[in-house]
C-alpha positions as CSV (number, residue, x, y, z in Angstrom):
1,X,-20.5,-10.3,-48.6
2,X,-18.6,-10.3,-45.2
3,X,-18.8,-12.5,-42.4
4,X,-21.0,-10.8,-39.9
5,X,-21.5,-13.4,-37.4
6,X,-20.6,-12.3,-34.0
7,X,-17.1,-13.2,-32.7
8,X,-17.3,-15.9,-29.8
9,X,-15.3,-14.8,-26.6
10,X,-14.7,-16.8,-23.7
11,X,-14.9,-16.3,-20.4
12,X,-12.4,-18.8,-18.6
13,X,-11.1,-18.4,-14.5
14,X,-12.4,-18.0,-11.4
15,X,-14.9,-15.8,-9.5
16,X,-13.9,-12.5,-11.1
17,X,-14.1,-14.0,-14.9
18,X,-17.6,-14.8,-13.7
19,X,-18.4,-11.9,-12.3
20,X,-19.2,-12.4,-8.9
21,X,-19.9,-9.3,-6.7
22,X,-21.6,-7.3,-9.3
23,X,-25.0,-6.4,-8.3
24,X,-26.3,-6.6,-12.2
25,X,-25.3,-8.9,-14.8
26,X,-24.3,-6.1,-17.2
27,X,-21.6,-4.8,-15.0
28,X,-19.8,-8.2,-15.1
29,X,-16.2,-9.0,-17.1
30,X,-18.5,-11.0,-19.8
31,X,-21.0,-8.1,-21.1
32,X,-18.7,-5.1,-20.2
33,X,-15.7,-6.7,-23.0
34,X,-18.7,-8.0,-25.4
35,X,-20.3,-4.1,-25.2
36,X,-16.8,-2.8,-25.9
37,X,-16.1,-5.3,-28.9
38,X,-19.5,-3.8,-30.5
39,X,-18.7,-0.3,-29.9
40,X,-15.4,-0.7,-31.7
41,X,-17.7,-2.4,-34.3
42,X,-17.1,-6.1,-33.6
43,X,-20.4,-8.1,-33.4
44,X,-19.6,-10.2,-30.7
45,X,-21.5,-12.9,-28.2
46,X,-19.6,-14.7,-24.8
47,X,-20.0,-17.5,-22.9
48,X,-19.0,-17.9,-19.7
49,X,-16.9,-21.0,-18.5
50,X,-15.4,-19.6,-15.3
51,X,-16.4,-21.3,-11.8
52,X,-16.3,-19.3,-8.7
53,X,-13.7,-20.9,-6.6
54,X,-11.4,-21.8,-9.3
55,X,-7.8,-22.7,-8.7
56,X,-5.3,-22.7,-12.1
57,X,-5.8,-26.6,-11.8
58,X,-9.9,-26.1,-13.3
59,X,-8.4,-24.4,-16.2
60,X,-7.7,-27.9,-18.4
61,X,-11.7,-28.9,-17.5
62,X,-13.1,-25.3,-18.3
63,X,-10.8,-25.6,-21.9
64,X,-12.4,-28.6,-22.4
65,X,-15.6,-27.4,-21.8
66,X,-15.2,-24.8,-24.2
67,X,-13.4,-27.1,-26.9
68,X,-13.5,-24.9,-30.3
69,X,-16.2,-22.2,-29.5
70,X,-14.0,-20.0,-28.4
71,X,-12.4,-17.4,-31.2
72,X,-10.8,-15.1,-28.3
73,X,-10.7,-16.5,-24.6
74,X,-10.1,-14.1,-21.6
75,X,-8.8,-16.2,-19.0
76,X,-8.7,-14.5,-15.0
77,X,-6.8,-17.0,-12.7
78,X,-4.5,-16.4,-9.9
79,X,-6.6,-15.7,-6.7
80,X,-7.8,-18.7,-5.2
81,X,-4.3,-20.5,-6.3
82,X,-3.2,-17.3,-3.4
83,X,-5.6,-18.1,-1.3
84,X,-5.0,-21.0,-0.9
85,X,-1.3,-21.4,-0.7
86,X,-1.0,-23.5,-3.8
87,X,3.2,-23.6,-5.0
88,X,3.9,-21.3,-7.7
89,X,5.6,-23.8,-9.7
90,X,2.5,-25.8,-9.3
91,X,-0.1,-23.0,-10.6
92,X,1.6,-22.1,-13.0
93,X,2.4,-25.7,-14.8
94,X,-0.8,-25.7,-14.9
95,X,-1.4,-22.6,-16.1
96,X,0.1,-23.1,-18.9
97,X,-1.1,-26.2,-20.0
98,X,-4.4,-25.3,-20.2
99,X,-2.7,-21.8,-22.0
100,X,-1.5,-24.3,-25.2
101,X,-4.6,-26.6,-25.0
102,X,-6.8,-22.9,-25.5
103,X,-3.8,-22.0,-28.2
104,X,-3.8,-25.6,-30.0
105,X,-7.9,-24.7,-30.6
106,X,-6.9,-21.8,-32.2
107,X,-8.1,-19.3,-30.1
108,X,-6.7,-16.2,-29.8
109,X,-6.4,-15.5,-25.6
110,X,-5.6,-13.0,-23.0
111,X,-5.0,-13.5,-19.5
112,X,-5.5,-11.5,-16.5
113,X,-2.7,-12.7,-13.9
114,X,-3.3,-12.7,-10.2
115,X,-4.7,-9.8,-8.6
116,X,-2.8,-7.8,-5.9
117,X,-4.3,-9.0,-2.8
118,X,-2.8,-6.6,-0.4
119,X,-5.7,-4.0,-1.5
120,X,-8.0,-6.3,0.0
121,X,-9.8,-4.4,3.0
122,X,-10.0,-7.8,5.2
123,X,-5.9,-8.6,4.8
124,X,-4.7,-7.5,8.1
125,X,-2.0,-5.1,7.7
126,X,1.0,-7.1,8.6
127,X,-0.1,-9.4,6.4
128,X,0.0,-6.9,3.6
129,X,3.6,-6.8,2.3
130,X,3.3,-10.5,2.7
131,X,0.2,-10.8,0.5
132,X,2.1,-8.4,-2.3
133,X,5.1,-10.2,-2.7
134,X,3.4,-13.1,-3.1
135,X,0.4,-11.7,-5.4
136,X,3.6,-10.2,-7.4
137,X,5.5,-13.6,-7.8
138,X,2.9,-15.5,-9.0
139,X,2.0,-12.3,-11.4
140,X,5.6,-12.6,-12.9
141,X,5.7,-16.7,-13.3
142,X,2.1,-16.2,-15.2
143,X,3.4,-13.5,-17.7
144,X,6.0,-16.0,-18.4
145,X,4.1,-19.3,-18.9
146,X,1.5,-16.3,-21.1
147,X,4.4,-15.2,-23.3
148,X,5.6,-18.8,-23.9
149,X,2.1,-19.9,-25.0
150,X,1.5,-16.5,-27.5
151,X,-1.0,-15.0,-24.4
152,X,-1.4,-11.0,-24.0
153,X,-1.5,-10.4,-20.5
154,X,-3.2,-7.6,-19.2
155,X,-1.6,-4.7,-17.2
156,X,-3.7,-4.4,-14.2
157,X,-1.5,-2.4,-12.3
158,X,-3.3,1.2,-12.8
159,X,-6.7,-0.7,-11.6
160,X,-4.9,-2.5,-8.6
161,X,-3.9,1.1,-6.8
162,X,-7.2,2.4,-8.0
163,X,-8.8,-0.4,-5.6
164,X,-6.0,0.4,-3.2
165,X,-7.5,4.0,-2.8
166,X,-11.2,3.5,-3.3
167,X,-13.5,1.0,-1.1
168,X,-16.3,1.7,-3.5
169,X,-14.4,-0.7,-6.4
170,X,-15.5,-3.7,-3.7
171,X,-18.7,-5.4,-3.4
172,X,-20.0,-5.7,0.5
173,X,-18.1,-8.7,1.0
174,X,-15.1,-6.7,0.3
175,X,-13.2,-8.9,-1.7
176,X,-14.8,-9.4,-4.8
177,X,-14.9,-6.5,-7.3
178,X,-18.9,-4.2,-7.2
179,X,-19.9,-3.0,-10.7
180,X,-17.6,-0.2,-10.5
181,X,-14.3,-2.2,-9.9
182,X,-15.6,-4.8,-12.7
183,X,-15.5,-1.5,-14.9
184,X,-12.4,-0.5,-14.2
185,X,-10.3,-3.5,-14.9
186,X,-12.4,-4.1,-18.2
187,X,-10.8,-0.8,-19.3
188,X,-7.2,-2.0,-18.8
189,X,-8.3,-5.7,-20.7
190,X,-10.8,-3.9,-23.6
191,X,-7.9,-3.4,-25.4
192,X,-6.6,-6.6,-25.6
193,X,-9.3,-8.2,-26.1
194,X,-10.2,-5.9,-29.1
195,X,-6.4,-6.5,-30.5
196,X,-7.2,-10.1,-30.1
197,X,-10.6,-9.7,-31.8
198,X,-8.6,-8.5,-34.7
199,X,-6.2,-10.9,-35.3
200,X,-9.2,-14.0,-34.9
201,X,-11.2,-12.3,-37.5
202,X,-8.2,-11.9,-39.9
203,X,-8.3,-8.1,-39.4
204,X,-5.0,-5.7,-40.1
């Protein structure tokens, strides 16, 4: 008979992981992959370890936390390490530390690298080439450490100018995504996560 306990996914990061913004629970990055998992016909339950306000530097606790639950992890870091100025060399050691510690459990993972914070409403615009070149840096040293670690990392590139265009995919404290913007960078990470499903459950 097969196995037809749910898959166990992870939610591991910051505020967006979590979900903050989203005026219902079921519009947040947790539900909106699980949902998609089950209509691709992948029983599948998450947890969610991500802390609003986390910097890359959490990530080794929230792994921890986690230890061997996890059979896919979805880990959405970048922001606050932005926000706060933190060296790129800096986030991104330990980044990918807590990227082989989720790997050595033998998790399957996928990240989703730092968002492009020149679509934020509040950045003033001279700050805004500022905030893209370094939203884009730190974006390019994550796929790095991800790739070295055996991490998908998600393309949210298509999201990013769709949040560029439209003030709806904000929440009112316009900078955290509403249920609409959580939506639409679930559809650019479903697939990975599903393709990571897979390969934890051993499927072609």
């Amino acid at each position: 008979m097969p196995d037809t306990a749910p898959l166990r996914l992870a939610l591991l990061g910051d505020s967006l992981a979590a979900g903050v913004g989203a005026a219902d629970a079921r519009d947040t990055p947790g539900p909106l992959l699980t949902a998609d998992l089950v209509a691709a016909g992948i029983p599948a339950e998450h947890r969610v370890f991500a802390v609003s306000g986390a910097r890359s530097t959490a990530l080794a606790g929230q792994v921890a936390a986690a230890g061997t639950w996890p059979q896919v992890a979805v880990v959405v870091v970048g922001a606050n390490d932005l926000t706060h100025a933190v060296p790129v060399a800096q986030a991104v050691a330990e980044l990918a530390a807590a990227l082989t510690a989720l790997r050595a459990t033998g998790a399957e993972a996928v990240l989703v690298p730092a968002p492009d914070l020149s679509v934020v409403a509040h950045v003033p615009p001279a700050l805004r080439e500022f905030a893209r070149t370094a939203s884009a840096q730190l974006r390019t040293a994550q796929t790095r450490a991800a790739a070295a670690a055996g991490v998908a990392v998600a393309d949210t590139s298509a999201a990013a100018a769709v949040f560029a265009r439209d003030p709806s995919m904000f929440s009112p404290d316009r900078f955290h995504p509403s249920a609409a913007g959580y939506r639409v960078i679930a559809a650019d990470v479903a697939p990975l996560v599903r393709a990571a499903a897979r390969t934890a459950l051993g499927a072609a």
